[in-house]
C-alpha positions as semicolon CSV with decimal commas, in nm:
position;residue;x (nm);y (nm);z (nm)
1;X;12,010;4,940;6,247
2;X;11,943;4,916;5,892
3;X;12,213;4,929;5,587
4;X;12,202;5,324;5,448
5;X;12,256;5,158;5,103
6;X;11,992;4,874;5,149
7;X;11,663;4,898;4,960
8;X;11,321;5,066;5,084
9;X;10,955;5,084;4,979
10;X;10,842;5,431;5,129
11;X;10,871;5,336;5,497
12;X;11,021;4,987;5,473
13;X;11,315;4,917;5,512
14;X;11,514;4,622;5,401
15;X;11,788;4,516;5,530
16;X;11,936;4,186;5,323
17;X;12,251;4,133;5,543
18;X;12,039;4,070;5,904
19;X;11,799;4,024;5,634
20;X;11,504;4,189;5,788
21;X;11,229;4,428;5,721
22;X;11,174;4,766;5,940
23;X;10,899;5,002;5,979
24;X;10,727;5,194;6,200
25;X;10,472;5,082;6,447
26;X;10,301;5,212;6,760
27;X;10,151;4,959;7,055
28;X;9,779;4,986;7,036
29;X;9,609;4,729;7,234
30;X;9,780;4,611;7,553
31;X;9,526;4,378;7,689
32;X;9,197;4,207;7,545
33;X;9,177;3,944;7,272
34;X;9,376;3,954;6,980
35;X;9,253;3,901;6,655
36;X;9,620;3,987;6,458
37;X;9,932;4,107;6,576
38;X;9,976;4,386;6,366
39;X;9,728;4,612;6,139
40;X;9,731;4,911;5,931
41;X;9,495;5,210;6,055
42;X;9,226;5,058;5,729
43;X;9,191;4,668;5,921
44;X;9,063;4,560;6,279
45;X;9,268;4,805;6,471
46;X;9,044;4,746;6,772
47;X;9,174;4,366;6,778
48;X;9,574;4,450;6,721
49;X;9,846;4,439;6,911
50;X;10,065;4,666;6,663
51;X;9,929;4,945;6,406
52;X;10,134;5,111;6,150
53;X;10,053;5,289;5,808
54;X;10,346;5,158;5,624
């Protein structure tokens, strides 16, 4: 769970104590080749494990 107090950047969250970064995803490829594991709805979408539009 992310820090109410820590920094964002629209839908990224940052979290310095764990430190991480959050934001939201949804599974789009579950089987095939995979070019990258994660893409935003403007790259190869068809070759990603993960999309978001953060």
């Amino acid at each position: 769970m992310t820090d109410p107090g820590a920094p964002d950047l629209g839908q990224v969250r940052i979290n310095p104590k764990e430190p991480s970064l959050h934001f939201p995803v949804t599974v789009n490829q579950r089987n095939g080749p995979v070019e990258r594991p994660l893409f935003t709805d403007q790259g190869k979408t068809h070759e990603s494990v993960f999309r978001t539009d953060a």
